[in-house]
C-alpha positions, 0 to 999 in steps of 0.5 A: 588221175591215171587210167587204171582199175584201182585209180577208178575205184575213187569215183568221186574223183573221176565224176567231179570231172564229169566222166561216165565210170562203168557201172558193173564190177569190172574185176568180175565183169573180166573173171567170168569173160576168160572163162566163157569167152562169148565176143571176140573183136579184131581190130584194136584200133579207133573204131572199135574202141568208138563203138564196139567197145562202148555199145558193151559197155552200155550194155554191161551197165545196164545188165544186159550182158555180165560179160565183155569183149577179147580184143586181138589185134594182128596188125600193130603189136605195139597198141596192145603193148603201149596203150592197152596194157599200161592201162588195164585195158582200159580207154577213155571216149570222148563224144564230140557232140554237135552242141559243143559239149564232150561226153567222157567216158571211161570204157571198161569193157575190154577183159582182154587184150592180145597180139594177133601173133603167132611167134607169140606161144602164150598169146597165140595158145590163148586165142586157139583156146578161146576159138576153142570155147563152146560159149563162143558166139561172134567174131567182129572184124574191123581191118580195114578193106586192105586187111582181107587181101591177098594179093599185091595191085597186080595180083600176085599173091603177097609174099606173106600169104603165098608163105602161109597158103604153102606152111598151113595153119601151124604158125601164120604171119599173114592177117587172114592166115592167121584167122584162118588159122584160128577157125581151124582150130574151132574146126579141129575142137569139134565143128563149133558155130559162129559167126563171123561178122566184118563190120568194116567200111566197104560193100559185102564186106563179110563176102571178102571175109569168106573170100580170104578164109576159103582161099587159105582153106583151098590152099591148105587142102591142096598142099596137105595141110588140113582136111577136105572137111574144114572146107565143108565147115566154112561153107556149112550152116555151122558158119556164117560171114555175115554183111554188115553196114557200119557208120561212125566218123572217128578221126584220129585222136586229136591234140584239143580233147587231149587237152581238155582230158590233161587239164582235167588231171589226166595223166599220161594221155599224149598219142603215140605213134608206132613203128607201123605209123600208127597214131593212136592215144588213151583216149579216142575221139568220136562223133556221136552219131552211129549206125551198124546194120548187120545180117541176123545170121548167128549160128550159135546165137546172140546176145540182144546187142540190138538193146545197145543200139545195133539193128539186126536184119536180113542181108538185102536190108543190109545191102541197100542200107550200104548203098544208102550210105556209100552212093547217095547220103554220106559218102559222095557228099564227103567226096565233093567237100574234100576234092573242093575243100583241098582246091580252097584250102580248107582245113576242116570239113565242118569250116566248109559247111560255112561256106554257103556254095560248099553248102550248095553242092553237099545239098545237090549232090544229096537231095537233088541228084542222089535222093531221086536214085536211092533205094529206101533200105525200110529200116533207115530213111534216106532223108532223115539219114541226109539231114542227119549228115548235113545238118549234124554231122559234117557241121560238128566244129568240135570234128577233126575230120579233114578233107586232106584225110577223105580225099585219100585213095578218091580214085577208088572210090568214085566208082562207087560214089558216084558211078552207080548213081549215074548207072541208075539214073541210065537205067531209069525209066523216069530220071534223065541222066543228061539232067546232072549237074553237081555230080558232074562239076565233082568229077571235074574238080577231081581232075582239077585237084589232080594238077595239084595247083590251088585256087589261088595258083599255089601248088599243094601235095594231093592225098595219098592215091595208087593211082596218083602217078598215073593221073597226075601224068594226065593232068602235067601238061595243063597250065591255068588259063589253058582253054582245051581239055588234053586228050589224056583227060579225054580219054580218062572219062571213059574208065569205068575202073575209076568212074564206075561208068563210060563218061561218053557212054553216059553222055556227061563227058563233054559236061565235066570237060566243059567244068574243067576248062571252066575250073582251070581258067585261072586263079579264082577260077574254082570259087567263080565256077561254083558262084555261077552254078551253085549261087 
């Protein structure tokens, strides 16, 4: 069995072994997809492969729509080379659903699949056609947060957009030159509309889409390299960037379904890893819970994706869907078990949803500490949301997700995580922000996992951080059983970069010292703290 069109063809084959096969006539589905291009996504990686890629293929197969998605990548060349195009574009998913079972599917609804690359002549003529279509309705984005920036920790511009900010639209090489790029070239074909839609995982996200477009539009007026006009056109009801919130815990494919797609009969599945570090497979493997909320603003219409799952809105819903999310039912949770998960040695988040204070913290952290300052969005309940993550999601054995994963970049994250959490309940009229106390013991077993030192006193590599150097230089001088919170530490709590919040200001700083000497007073200390405050 190999991933091809013609191997598919044999359905029986395939459905014997209980994969879901598109249900339309993919050769057609391809056909009339290059000639009225309507959806172009960017970002050819797990997520969208996940998700993007399967709501079109729900879709197709329920007649809803008789076209697919172009998918371009400009980041990692080699996934289009090594793992689309050997497979005619096509995928494997497999849904690792909470009852132990794994949905197959094989996704077709890719009809195209090119390098975001402008040295590439042929490629990059194609996608200028596409931007050039009158049929084309959306582009979706998922980069990552890194793939709207333009400038290095410090703020230069990065040497990549400086080239292309000078250089203009004709042969970019930085990410978001070379959107850019693409939109000028809508712009030259005559002012078309669309919408440009980021669905990736950080807060007003289309707002940073906008952001790197304009700044490239700005520096190519400025420079001579395109007209004033084209900077009227980002910026006219032609255009729309629009805010998205988007959930969906996709791990990086791992070695158990590869084997159970292998000893299906499945060939060619192993991972890759390219010379970007990227790790990506055949197959990809995914939680069956999802969620995308996005502002209903398409200047050149829409499908009716919302038959596939998607909830459409307006931006305000949006925003208070994200916060949702990311201050008060996911993200602080996934925090508090990876920091706490490292320090136990776990290696599994759904291992740690077995064990009974981990358990204790996720729920105070969510329903007793962050429920009472979340804004209800209207189109999602918050605590139907919270039950569905605790009860559902993190539990999923059959998840690889791991804490030493979610713990990457935390000093970037507390801000939000839990820092407008704590904003809220200063601005309270009715919650006593002095009342905290899960929230607080996260924030002190974040300085405990910056010593590097587990519970049992041996040492372990912290997760990937900007900031690692410089926090971990706070924390070098502390021993277990030291019985002082360092001034270093001290003086730590009251950066509102990291915590969102002045610790002093908030009048939790002596609680989370007071944790912290707590949780650095020997071996075992991390397992007694959590017993006697969580049970």
């Amino acid at each position: 069995m190999k991933l091809s069109l013609q191997e598919i063809k044999d359905r029986k084959l395939w459905e014997e072994k209980n994969y879901l096969l598109p249900q339309y006539h993919v050769e057609q589905m391809v056909r009339e997809t290059k000639k009225r291009p309507f959806w172009i996504h960017f970002g050819a990686g797990n997520l969208f492969r996940a998700f993007h890629a399967n709501v079109a293929q729900r879709l197709l197969n329920d007649g809803v729509l008789d076209r697919g998605l172009i998918v371009a990548e400009g980041f990692d060349y080699e996934i289009i080379r090594k793992i689309y195009a050997p497979r005619d574009n096509l995928g494997i998913l497999a849904t690792l659903r909470a009852d132990g079972t794994v949905e197959k599917t094989v996704v077709a609804s890719v009809a195209e699949a090119l390098p975001l690359d402008s040295s590439d002549e042929a490629a990059d003529r194609r996608l200028k056609e596409i931007f050039a279509a009158d049929s084309l309705q959306m582009a979706t984005f998922t980069i990552t947060e890194k793939g709207y920036s333009l400038t290095d920790g410090s703020g230069r511009l990065l040497p990549d957009v400086a080239a292309d900010f000078a250089n203009g639209a004709d042969r970019p090489v930085s990410y978001m030159g070379k959107v850019s790029a693409l939109l000028y070239a809508r712009y030259r074909a005559g002012r078309k509309p669309i919408a440009m839609v980021s669905t990736d995982n950080c807060s007003h996200n289309g707002d940073k889409l906008y952001a790197a477009v304009s700044a490239f539009a700005k520096a190519w007026i400025a420079n001579g390299r395109a007209e004033r006009s084209f900077l009227e056109y980002l910026d006219s009801d032609r255009l729309s960037f629009t805010w998205s919130m988007i959930d969906k815990i996709t791990p990086r494919p791992d070695r158990s379904v590869e084997a159970i797609l292998k000893e299906d009969g499945v060939e060619e599945t192993e991972p890759v890893i390219t010379a970007k570090n990227t790790y990506i497979a055949p197959f990809v493997n995914a939680e069956e819970t999802e969620y995308l909320v996005i502002e209903d603003d398409f200047p050149g219409g829409r499908p009716q994706l919302e038959r596939g799952g998607l909830i459409f809105t307006d931006r305000a819903t949006v925003d208070r869907a994200e916060r949702m999310k990311v201050c008060t039912c996911l993200n602080p949770l996934h925090t508090s078990l990876a920091v706490f998960g490292c320090l136990l040695g776990y290696q599994k988040i759904s291992e740690e949803m077995k064990d009974e204070q981990l358990v204790k913290l996720a729920e105070a952290v969510g329903y007793t500490e962050g429920l009472p300052a979340v804004e209800d969005p209207g189109i999602l309940d918050p605590k139907e949301f919270l039950d569905t993550v605790l009860r559902t999601r993190v539990t999923n054995p059959f998840l690889p997700d791991t804490p030493q994963r979610i713990a990457t970049d935390t000093s970037q994250k507390l801000a939000i995580r839990f820092g407008e959490t704590i904003r809220a309940y200063q601005e309270s009229g009715t919650l006593d922000v002095r009342k905290l106390k899960a929230i607080p013991l996260v924030l002190a077993g974040w300085l405990r996992y910056l010593t590097g030192i587990d519970d049992r006193g041996e040492p372990f590599a912290p997760s990937p951080d900007p900031l690692l150097e410089e926090l971990q230089a706070c924390v070098r001088e502390i021993r277990l059983g030291d019985a002082k919170t360092p001034d270093a530490v001290r003086q730590l709590l009251r950066r509102k970069d990291i915590f969102g919040v002045d610790l002093y200001e908030a009048g939790l700083a002596d609680k989370v010292c007071g944790y912290f000497e707590e949780l650095t007073a020997g071996r075992g200390a991390v397992r007694a703290v959590l017993k006697k405050y969580l049970g």
